[in-house]
C-alpha positions as CSV (number, residue, x, y, z in Angstrom):
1,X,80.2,73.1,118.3
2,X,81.6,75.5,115.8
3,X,80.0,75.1,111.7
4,X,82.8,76.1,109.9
5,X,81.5,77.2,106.0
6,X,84.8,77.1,103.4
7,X,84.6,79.9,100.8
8,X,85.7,77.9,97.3
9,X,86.2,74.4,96.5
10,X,89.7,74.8,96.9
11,X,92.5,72.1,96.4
12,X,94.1,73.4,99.9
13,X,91.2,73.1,101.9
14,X,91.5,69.0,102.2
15,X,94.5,69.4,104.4
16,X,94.4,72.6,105.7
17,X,90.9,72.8,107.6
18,X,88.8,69.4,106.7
19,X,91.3,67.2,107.9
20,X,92.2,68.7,110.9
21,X,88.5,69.4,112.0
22,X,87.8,65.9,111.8
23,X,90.5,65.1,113.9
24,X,88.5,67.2,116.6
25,X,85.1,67.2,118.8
26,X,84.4,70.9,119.3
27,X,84.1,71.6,115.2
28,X,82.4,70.2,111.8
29,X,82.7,71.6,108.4
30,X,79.3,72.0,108.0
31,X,79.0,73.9,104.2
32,X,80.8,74.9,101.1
33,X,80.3,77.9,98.3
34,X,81.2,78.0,94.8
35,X,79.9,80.0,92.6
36,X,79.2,76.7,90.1
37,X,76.7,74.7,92.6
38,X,77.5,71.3,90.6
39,X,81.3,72.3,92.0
40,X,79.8,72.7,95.6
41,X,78.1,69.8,95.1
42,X,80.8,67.4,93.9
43,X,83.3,68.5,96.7
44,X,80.7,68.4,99.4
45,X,79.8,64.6,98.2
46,X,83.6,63.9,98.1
47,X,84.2,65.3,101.9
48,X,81.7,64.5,103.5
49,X,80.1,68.1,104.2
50,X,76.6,68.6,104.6
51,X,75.7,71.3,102.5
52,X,76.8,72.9,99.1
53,X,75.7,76.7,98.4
54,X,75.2,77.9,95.2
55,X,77.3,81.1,95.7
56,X,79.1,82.8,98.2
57,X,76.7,85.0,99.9
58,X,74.2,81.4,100.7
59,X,76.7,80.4,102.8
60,X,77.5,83.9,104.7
61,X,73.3,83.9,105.6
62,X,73.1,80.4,107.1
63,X,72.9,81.5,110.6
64,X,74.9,78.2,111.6
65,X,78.0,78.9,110.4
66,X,80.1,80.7,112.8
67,X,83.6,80.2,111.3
68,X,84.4,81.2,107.4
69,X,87.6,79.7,106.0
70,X,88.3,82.0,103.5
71,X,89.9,80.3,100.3
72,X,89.6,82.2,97.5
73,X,92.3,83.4,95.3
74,X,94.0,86.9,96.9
75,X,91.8,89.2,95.0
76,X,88.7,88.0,96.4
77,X,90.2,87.9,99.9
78,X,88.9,91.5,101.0
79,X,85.7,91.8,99.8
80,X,84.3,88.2,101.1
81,X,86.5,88.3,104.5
82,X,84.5,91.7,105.2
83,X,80.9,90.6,104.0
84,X,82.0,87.2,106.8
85,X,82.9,89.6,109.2
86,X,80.1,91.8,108.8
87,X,77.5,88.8,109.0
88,X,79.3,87.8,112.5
89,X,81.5,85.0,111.3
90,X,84.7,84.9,112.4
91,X,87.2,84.6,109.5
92,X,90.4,82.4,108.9
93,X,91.7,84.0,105.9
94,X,94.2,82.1,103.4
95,X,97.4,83.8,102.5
96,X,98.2,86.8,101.6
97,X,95.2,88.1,103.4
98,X,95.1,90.9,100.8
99,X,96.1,92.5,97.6
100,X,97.8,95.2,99.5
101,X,98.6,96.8,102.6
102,X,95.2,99.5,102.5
103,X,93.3,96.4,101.6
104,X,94.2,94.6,105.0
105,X,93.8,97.7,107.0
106,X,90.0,98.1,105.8
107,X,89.5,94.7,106.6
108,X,91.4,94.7,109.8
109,X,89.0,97.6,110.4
110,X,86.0,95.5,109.7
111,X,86.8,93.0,112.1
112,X,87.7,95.0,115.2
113,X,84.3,96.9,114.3
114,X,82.2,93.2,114.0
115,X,84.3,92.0,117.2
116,X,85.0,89.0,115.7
117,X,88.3,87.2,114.8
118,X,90.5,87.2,111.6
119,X,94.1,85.9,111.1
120,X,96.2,85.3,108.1
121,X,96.7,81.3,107.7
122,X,100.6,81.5,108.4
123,X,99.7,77.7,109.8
124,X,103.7,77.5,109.7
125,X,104.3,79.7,113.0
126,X,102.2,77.6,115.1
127,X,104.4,74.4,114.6
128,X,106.8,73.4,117.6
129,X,109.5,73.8,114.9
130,X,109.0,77.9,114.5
131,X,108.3,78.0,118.4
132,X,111.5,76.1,118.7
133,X,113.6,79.1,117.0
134,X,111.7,81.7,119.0
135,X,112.6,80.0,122.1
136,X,116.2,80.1,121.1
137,X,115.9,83.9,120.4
138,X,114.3,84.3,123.8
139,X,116.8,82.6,125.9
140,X,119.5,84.6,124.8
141,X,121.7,81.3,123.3
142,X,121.8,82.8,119.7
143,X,123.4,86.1,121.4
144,X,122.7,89.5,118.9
145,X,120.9,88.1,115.6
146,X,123.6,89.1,113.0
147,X,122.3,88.1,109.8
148,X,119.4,85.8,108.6
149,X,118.3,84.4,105.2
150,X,115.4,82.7,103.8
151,X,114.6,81.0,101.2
152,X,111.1,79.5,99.2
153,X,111.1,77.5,95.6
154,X,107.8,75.9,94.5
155,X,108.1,74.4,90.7
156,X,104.9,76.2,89.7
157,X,105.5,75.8,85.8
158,X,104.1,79.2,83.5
159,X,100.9,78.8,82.7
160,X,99.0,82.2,81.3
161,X,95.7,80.5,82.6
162,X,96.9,79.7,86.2
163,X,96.0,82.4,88.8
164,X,99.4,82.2,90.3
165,X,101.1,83.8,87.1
166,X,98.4,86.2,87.1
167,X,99.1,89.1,89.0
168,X,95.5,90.7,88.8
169,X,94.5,87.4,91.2
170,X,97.3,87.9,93.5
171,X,100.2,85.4,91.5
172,X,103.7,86.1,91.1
173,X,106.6,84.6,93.1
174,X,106.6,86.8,96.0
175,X,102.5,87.3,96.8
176,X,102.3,83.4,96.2
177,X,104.8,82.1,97.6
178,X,107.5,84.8,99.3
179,X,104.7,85.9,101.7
180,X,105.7,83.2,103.7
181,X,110.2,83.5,103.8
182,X,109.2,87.2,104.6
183,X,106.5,86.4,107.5
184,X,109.5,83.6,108.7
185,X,111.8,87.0,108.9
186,X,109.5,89.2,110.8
187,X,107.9,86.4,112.7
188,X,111.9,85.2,114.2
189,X,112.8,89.2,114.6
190,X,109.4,90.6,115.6
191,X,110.0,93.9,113.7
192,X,109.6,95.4,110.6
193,X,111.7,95.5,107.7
194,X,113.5,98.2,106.1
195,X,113.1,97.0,102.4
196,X,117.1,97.6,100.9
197,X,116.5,96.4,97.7
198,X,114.6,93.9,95.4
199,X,115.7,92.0,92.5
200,X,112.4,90.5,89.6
201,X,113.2,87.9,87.4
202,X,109.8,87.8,85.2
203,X,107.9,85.8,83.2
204,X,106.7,86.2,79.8
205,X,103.9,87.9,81.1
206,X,105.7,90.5,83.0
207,X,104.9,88.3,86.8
208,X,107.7,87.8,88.9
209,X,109.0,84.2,89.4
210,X,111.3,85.0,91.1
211,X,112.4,87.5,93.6
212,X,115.9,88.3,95.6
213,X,115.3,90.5,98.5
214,X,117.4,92.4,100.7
215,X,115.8,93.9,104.1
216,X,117.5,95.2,107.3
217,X,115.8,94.6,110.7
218,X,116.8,97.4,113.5
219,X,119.7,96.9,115.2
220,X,121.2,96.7,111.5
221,X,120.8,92.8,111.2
222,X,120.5,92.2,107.3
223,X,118.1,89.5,105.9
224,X,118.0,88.0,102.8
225,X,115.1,86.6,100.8
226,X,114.7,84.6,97.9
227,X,111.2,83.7,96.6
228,X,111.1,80.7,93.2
229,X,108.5,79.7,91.3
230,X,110.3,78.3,88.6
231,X,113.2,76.5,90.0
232,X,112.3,73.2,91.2
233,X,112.2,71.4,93.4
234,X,110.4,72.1,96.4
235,X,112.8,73.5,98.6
236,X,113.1,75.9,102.0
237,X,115.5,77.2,104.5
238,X,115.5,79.5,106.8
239,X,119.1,80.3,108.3
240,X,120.0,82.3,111.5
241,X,123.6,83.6,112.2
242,X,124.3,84.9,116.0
243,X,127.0,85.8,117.7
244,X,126.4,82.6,119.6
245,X,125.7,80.2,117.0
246,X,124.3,79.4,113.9
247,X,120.6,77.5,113.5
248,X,119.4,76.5,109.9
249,X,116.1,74.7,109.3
250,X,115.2,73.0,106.7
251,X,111.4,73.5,105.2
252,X,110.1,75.7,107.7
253,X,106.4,76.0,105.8
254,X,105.4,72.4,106.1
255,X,107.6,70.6,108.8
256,X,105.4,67.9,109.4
257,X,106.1,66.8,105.8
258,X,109.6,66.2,106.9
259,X,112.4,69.0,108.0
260,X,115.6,69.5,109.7
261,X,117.1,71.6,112.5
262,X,121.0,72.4,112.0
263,X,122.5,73.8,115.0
264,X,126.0,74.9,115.6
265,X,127.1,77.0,118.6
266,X,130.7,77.2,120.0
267,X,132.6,74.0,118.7
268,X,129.0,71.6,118.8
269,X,126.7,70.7,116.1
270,X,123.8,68.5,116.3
271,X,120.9,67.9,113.4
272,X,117.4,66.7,114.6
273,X,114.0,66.7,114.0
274,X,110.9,66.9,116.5
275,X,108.1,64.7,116.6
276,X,104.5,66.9,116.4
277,X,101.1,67.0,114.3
278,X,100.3,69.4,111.2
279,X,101.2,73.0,111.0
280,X,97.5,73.1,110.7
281,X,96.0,71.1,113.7
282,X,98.0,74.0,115.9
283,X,96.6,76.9,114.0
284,X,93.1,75.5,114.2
285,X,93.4,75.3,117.9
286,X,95.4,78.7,118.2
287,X,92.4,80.0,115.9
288,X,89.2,78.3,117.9
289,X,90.6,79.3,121.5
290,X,91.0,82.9,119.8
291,X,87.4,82.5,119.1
292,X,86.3,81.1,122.5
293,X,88.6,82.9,124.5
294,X,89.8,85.6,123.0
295,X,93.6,84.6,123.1
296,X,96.0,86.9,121.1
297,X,96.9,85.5,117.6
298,X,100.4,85.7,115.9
299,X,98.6,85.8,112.7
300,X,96.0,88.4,113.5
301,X,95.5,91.8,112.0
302,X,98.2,93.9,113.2
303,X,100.7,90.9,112.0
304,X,99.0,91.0,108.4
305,X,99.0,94.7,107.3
306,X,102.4,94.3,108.4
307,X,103.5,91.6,105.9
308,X,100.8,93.3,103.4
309,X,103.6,96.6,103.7
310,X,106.8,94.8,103.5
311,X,105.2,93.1,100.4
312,X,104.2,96.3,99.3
313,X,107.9,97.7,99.6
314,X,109.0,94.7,98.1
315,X,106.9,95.4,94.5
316,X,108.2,99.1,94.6
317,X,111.5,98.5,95.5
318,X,111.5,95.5,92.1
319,X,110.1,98.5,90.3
320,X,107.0,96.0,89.3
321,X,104.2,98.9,91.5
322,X,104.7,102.6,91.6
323,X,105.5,103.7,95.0
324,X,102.2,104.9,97.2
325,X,101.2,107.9,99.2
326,X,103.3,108.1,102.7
327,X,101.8,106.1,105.2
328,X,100.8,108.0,108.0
């Protein structure tokens, strides 16, 4: 039985871990921090978890826990993944798994050298919906990839007190929210991105809200992306243009809220859904037979610093970071 300990009362962790534990026999959420213990205290009465630490590093020494679900805001990503790592947990870490590329390689780093397990919690490309578009891409009945685009709006109104308008805590439009459009890109290409160009559109307080993106995969398939925090409503596509055919999918982060899969090839078209569970009852069992098994992740370290640099390029390329030393 693996004690999974959550790092922060957060709002997420309801349906994104407690949920989907409960809805299996091998795990049990068995603690959470905050660093106000009548905060621990109330969410642990409201869900049902056993015990409520009084700080981060309580729950890291319980010797029970063997699992951290890391959901802190961005900033505190780094440093409490590696003390979890380094007190031989094994660590699903919320997105974006860090503040930068360097940050995810040190903790990347601290993983391989604890031998445990960390991933990024892009639940999205577990779902039969994402594995759907990779088959198609497989198979060869999208021929050559010759353009994509991808799209993310979340009405996250300005606030100058909310964490996700404060870049200092990882907020803006494209750590928040255009994370995940990008990871959709490199996930369906399974390369890296040339970053072309990048477009801000910023708030009062000099955050993005919003962010147009152009990227070109090898092979010189172009990609758009467009990242919205202030354009309601809730809204995302990702669209794929072969020489075969075309596929579009509606809300690719959170199918099992509803979506739908647009699919034209030759002189055919047919719209659909597919019956399946939670984004996040497939990453929870991708992430416990990594643990148990040691089965490759899609989300793992490698795939992280990866995004962590394209976001990276993405900031520079906006002009909103000064460009970093070469990477070697």
């Amino acid at each position: 039985m693996h004690k999974i300990g959550i790092l922060g009362a957060a709002g997420i962790a309801p349906r994104s871990i407690i949920q989907p534990v409960r809805r299996r026999d091998d795990c049990c959420i068995h603690a959470v921090a905050s660093r106000r213990h009548a905060a621990a205290e109330a969410y642990a009465r409201l869900h049902g978890i056993t015990k409520a630490y009084a700080g981060y590093d309580e729950l890291l020494a319980d010797p029970d826990i063997t699992i951290v679900y890391n959901a802190l805001p961005p900033a505190a990503h780094a440093e409490w993944s590696i003390k979890a790592l380094k007190a031989g947990k094994h660590v699903l870490c919320e997105k974006p798994l860090a503040m930068t590329a360097a940050e995810a390689e040190v903790m990347v780093e601290a993983a391989e050298e604890a031998d445990r397990v960390l991933a990024e919690a892009f639940h999205d490309r577990y779902h039969p919906v994402f594995l759907h578009l990779l088959a198609h891409k497989r198979s060869g009945a999208l021929g050559e990839i010759r353009a994509l685009r991808a799209e993310f709006h979340v009405d996250i109104p300005f606030d100058p007190h909310n964490i996700r308008h404060d870049p200092a805590q990882g907020g803006g439009a494209m750590m928040d929210l255009g994370c995940y459009p990008l990871h959709w890109l490199r996930s369906f290409m399974g390369k890296e991105p040339e970053i072309l160009s990048a477009q801000a559109k910023l708030t009062p307080l000099n955050v993005d809200q919003r962010m147009e993106v152009k990227m070109r995969f090898g092979g010189g398939v172009d990609a758009q992306l467009v990242a919205d925090i202030a354009s309601p409503p809730f809204r995302g596509l990702l669209r794929i243009e072969g020489e075969k055919g075309v596929v579009e999918l509606d809300n690719p982060c959170l199918p099992h809220k509803g979506h739908s899969i647009r699919e034209w090839f030759g002189g055919s078209y047919r719209e659909f859904t597919l019956a399946a569970g939670t984004t996040y009852d497939y990453q929870l069992a991708a992430f416990v037979d990594a643990v148990e098994n040691g089965s490759p992740l899609p989300t793992g370290g490698e795939d992280a610093i990866g995004n962590m640099r394209a976001l990276d390029d993405i900031y520079v390329a906006s002009g909103l970071r000064a460009p970093q030393a070469d990477r070697s």
